[in-house]
KEKOL-378425 format. One line per field, with one value per residue (C-alpha): residue number from 1; residue in three letters; z, x, y. Coordinates in pm, whole numbers, m for minus. Layout:
BEGIN
num <- NUM	...
residu <- Ala	...
w <- Z	...
u <- X	...
v <- Y	...
***
This chain:
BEGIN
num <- 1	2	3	4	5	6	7	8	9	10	11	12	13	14	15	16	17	18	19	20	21	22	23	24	25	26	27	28	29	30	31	32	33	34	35	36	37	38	39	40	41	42	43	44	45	46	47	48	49	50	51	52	53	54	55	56	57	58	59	60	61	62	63	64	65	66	67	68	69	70	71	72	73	74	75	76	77	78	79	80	81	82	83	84	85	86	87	88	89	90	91	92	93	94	95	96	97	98	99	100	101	102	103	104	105	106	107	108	109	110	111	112	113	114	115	116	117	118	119	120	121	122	123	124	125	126	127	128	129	130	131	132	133	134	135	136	137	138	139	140	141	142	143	144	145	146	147	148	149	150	151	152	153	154	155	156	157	158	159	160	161	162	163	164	165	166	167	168	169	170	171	172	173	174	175	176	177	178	179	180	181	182	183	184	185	186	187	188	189	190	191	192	193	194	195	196	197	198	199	200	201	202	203	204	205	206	207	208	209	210	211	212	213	214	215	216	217	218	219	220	221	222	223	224	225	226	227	228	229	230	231	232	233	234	235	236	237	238	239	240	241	242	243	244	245	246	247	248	249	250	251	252	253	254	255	256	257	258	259	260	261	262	263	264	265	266	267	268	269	270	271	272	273	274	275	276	277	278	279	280	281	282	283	284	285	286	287	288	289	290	291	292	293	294	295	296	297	298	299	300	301	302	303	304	305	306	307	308	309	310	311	312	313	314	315	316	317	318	319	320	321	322	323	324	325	326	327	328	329	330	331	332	333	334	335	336	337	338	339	340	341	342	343	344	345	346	347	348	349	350	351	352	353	354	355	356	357	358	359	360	361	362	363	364	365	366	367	368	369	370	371	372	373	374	375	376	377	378	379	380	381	382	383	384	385	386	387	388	389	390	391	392	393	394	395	396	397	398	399	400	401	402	403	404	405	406	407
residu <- Unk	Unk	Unk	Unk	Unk	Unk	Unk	Unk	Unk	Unk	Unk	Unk	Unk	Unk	Unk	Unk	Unk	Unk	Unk	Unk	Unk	Unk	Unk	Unk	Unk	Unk	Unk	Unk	Unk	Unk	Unk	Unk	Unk	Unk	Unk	Unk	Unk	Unk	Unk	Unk	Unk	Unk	Unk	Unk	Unk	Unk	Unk	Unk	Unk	Unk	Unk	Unk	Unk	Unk	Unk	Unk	Unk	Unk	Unk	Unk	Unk	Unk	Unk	Unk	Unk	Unk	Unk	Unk	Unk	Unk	Unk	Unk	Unk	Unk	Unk	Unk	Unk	Unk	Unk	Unk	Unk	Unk	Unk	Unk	Unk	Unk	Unk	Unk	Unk	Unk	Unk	Unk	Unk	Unk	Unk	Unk	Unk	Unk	Unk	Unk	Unk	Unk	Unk	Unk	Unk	Unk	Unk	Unk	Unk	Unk	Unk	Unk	Unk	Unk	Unk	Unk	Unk	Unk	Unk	Unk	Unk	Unk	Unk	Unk	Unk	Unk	Unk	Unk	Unk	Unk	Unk	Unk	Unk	Unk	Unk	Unk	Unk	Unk	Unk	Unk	Unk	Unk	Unk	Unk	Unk	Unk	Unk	Unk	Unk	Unk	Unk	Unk	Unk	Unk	Unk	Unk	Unk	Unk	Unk	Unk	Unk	Unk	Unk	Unk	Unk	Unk	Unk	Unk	Unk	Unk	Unk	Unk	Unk	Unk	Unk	Unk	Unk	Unk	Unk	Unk	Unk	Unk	Unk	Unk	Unk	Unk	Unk	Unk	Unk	Unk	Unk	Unk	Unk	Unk	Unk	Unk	Unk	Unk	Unk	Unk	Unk	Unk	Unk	Unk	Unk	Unk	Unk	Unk	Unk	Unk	Unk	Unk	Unk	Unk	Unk	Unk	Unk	Unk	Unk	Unk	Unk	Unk	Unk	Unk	Unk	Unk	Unk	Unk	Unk	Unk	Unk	Unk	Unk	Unk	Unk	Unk	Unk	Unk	Unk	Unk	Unk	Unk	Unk	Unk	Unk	Unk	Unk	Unk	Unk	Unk	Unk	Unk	Unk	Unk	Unk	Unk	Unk	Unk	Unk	Unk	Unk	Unk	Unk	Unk	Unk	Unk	Unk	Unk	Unk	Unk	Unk	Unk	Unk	Unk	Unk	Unk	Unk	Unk	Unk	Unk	Unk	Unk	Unk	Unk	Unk	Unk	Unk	Unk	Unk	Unk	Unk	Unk	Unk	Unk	Unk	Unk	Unk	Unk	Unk	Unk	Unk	Unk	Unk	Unk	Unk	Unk	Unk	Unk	Unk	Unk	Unk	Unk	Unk	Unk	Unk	Unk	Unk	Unk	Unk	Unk	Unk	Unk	Unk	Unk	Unk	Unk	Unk	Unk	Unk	Unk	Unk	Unk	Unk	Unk	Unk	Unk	Unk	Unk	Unk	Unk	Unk	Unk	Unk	Unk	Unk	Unk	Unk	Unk	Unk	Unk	Unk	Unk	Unk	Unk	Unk	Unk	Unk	Unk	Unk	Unk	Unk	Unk	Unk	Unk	Unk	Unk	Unk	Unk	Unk	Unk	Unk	Unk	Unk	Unk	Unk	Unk	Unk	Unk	Unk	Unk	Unk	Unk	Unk	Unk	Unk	Unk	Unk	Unk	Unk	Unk	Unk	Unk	Unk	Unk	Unk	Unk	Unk	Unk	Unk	Unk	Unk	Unk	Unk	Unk	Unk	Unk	Unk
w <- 1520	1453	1319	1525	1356	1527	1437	1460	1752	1500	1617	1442	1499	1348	997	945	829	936	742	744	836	1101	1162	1449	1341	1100	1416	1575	1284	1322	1640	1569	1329	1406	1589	1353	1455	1262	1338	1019	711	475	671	654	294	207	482	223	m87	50	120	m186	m428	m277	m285	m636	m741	m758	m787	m460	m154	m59	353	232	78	379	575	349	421	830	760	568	809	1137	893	823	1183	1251	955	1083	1463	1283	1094	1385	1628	1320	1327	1702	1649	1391	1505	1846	1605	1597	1255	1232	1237	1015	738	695	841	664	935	1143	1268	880	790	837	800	450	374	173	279	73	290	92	m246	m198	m95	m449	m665	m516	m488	m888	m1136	m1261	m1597	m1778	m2155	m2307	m2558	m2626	m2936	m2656	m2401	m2609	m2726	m2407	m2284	m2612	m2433	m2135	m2276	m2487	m2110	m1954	m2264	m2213	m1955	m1994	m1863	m1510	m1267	m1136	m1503	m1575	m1209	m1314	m1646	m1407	m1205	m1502	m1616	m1287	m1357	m1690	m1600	m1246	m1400	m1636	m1990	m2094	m2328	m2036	m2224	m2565	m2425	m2235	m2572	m2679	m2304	m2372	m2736	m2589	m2210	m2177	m2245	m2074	m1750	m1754	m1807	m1558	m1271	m1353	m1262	m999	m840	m546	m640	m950	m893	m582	m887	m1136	m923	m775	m1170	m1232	m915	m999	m1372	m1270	m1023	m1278	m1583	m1440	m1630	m1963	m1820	m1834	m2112	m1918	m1599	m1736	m1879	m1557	m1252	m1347	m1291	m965	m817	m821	m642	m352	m308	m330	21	m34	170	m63	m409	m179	m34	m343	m548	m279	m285	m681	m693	m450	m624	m970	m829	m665	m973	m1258	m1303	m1610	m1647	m1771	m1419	m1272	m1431	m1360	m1011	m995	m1193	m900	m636	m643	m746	m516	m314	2	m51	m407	m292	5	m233	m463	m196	m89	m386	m450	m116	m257	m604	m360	m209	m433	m802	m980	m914	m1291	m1331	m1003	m1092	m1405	m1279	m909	m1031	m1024	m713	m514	m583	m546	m195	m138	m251	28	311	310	195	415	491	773	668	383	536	723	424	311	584	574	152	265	501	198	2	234	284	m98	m252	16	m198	m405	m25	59	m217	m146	237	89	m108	245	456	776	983	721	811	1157	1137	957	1192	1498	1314	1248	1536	1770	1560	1495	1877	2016	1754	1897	2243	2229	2021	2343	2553	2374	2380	2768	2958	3058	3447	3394	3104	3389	3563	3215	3140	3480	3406	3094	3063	3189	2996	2657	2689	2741	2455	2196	2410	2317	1985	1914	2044	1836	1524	1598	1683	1392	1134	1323	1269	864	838
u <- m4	182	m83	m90	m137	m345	m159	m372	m172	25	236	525	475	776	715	360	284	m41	m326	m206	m354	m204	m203	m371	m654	m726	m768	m985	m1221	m1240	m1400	m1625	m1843	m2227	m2320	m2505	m2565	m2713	m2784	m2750	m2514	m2852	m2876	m2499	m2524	m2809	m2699	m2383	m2552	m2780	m2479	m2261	m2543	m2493	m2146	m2165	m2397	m2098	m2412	m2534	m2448	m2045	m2233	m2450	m2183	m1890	m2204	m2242	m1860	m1891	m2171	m1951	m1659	m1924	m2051	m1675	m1528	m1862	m1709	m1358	m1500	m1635	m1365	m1174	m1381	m1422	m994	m1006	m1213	m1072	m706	m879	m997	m731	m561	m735	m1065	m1023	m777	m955	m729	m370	m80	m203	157	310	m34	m19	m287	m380	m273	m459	m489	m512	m870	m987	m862	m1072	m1380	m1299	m1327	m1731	m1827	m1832	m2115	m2288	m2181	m2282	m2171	m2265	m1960	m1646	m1767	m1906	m1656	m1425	m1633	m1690	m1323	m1223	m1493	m1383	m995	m1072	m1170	m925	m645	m762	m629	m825	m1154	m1264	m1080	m1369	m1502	m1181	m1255	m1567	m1403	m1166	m1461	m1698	m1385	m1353	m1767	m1695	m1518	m1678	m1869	m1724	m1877	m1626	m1425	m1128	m851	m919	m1007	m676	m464	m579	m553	m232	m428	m696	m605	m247	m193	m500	m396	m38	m126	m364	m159	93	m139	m41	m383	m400	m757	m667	m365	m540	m830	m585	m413	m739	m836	m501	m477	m853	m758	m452	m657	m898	m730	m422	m78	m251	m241	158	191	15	144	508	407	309	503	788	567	377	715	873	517	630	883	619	569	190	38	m234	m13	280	57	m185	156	261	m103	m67	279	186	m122	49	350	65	m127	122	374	546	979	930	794	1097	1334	1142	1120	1501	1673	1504	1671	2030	1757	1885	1531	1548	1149	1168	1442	1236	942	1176	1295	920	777	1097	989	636	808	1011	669	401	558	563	903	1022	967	1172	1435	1509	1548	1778	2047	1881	1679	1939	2164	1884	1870	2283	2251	1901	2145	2365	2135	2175	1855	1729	1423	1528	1759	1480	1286	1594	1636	1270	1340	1648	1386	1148	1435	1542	1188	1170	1472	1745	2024	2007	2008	2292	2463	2375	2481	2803	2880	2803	3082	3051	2915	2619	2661	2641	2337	2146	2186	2109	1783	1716	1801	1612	1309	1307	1409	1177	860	992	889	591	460	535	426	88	m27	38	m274	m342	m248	71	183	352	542	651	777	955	1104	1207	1342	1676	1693	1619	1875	2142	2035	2037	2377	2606	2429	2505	2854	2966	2846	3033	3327	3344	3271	3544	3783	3674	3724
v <- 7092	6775	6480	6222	5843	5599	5283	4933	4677	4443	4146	4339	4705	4760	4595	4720	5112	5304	5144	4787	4472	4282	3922	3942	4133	3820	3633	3890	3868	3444	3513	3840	3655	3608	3261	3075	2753	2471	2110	1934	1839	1973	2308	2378	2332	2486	2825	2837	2799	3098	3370	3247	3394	3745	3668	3637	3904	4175	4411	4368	4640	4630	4568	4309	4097	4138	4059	3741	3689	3716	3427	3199	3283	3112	2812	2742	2748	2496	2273	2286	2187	1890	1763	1843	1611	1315	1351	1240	978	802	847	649	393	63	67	m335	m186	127	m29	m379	m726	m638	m674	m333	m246	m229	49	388	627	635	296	45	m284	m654	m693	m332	m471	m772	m568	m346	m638	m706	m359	m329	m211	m569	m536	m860	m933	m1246	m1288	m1228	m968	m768	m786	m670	m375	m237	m280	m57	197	239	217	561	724	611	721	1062	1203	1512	1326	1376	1213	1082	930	755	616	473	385	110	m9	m112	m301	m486	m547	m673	m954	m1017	m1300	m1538	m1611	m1865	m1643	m1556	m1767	m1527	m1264	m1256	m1337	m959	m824	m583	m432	m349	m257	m231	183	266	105	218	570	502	362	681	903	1158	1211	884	782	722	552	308	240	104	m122	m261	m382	m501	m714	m840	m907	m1061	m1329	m1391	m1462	m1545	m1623	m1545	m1197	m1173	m941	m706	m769	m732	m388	m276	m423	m204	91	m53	m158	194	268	118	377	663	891	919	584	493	510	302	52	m2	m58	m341	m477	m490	m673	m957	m1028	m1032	m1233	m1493	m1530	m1472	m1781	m1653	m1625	m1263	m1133	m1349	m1151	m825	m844	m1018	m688	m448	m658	m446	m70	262	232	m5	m14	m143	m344	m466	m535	m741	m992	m1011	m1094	m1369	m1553	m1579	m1724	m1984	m2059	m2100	m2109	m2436	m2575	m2650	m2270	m2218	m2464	m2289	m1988	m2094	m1915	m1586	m1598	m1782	m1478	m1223	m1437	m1358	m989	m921	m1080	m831	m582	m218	m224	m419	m516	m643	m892	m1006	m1073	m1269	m1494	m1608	m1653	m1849	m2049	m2121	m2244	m2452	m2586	m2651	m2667	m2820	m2877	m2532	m2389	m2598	m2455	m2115	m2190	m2264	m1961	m1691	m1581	m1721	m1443	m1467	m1858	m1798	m1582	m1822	m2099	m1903	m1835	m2189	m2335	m2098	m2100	m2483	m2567	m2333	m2487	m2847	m2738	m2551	m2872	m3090	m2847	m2810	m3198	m3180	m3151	m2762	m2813	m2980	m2709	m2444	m2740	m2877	m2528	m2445	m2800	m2738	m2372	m2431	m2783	m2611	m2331	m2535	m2778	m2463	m2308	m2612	m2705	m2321	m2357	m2684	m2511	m2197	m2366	m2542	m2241	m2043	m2364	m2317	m1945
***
């Protein structure tokens, strides 16, 4: 008599032999597990610390343990249902609310915000030294954790924090203190800030950003060691590294005045990565904007080319960026925009007076309109509407007409 094989139902009968274990008899197991239910973080713990001892005693009964298994199968599915629900919650949540008050519509899930890197720099150890003998000796401590990058992730994290609490309060030794900044810091943080794990990485550039906004300028050595590494950051495709890079640059840009970060952030203006390249232009508005002006003078030549290179950059952003650079030049420095003005083919011309006009028109009016009384502002507008567009129409046209007559 022929044997007959009793074959278990597979979702592909044909690939599987008698014996085998099917796909969907993995999913028949999720849901033939016991229904344990528990009410609390401390009795899901405490139910899996229970079942992984006889998990781990090898010497207990093969039904015992697979019975230990079915447990931790019921306690995981709970987990799961949690996270799951948590996950629906938060994605509910306005990016505002969950990322701190960094412009929302440029965060993504994950990202870090300028409001979060502020909140870092206070939620420190209170680590007070009362000279510079000591500060120094307990930088060189927590520069030998943070060197070894065989220490716990989550010492080395600790390591960056007491740093930020070293200098939360100052003793009146910043200015020397800074003058040995790069000896004593400067390998720990870039090996730090390389780090592939995201914690890590978002840690680093917190202390550098705080460093960099308390000692300022005198910080440049290290600031020019690192900005390299923080700007290629930007270009990373995990959120936090990305956005902690970006957070790092602006606040080394705002607080470092020094020629050697000019030049830095200037040579990454033409890099393959429109992020890095979008960074660059970024970072060369807030030079136009807030750097002392002899330091900006000396260096036109560079940024007002950097400026040429972003308008016709491929990426779109990026030319955005460069209009509003254009903008603070203009606002600053009028005749090194003229000149610049004067070096653009007239398309790029063209652009940049639509720009200004609408923008500086549109300002004019809503300035009138707003010292009108509040009933009178709808008739003022409905007056006005039709009165305005032509204004900007043949202002727009003149221009045009002439740059056309030029090219």
């Amino acid at each position: 008599m022929q044997n007959k094989t009793r074959v278990r139902p597979t979702n592909s009968a044909s690939s599987l032999t008698a014996g085998a274990v099917s796909e969907e008899q993995f999913r028949q197991a999720f849901e033939a597990v016991l229904d344990l239910r528990v009410t609390s973080l401390k009795d899901l713990i405490a139910e899996c610390q229970k079942q992984a001892v006889i998990l781990e005693n090898t010497n207990n009964d093969w039904t015992k343990r697979i019975k230990a298994n079915i447990h931790h199968s019921k306690i995981l599915t709970l987990i799961v249902q949690h996270i799951s629900h948590k996950a629906k919650e938060i994605r509910r949540m306005n990016n505002s609310e969950l990322w701190g008050h960094g412009d929302a519509s440029s965060l993504t899930a994950g990202a870090v915000s300028e409001e979060q890197f502020r909140q870092a720099f206070e939620a420190v150890l209170d680590l007070r030294v009362t000279s510079l003998k000591d500060l120094i000796a307990e930088c060189q401590k927590q520069a030998v954790i943070l060197e070894n990058t065989n220490n716990d992730w989550t010492k080395r994290i600790k390591a960056l924090q007491s740093l930020r609490g070293l200098i939360k309060h100052d003793i009146g030794c910043y200015a020397p203190f800074a003058e040995q900044a790069y000896g004593l810091l400067g390998t720990a943080l870039e090996v730090s800030v390389k780090d592939l794990r995201s914690q890590v990485c978002r840690e680093t550039c917190m202390t550098i950003a705080f460093f960099c906004e308390k000692l300022g300028t005198s910080f440049w050595r290290v600031a020019e060691a690192i900005i390299p590494i923080t700007l290629n950051l930007t270009q990373n495709s995990a959120k936090v590294m990305a956005s902690s890079g970006r957070n790092c640059n602006i606040f080394i840009t705002k607080n470092i005045h020094h020629s050697k970060i000019l030049t830095l952030i200037v040579q990454h203006i033409s890099h393959k990565a429109k992020e890095i390249r979008r960074m660059s232009i970024e970072l060369i508005c807030i030079i136009i904007n807030q750097w002392d002006p002899t330091l900006v003078e000396k260096h036109s030549g560079e940024l007002t080319h950097s400026i040429k290179l972003a308008l016709s950059d491929a990426d779109s952003e990026a030319r955005v960026i460069a209009r509003q650079a254009f903008e603070g030049l203009q606002s600053n420095y009028p005749t090194k925009a003229e000149i610049l003005f004067q070096e653009l083919e007239p398309a790029k011309q063209r652009m940049l007076i639509e720009r200004s006009s609408t923008a500086s028109s549109t300002h004019s009016i809503n300035s009138e309109r707003d010292n009108l009384p509040n009933p009178n502002r709808g008739l003022y507008n409905a007056q006005n509407s039709g009165l305005f567009f032509n204004l900007k129409n043949n202002f727009k046209f003149n221009i045009l007409a002439f740059l056309n007559k030029r090219s």
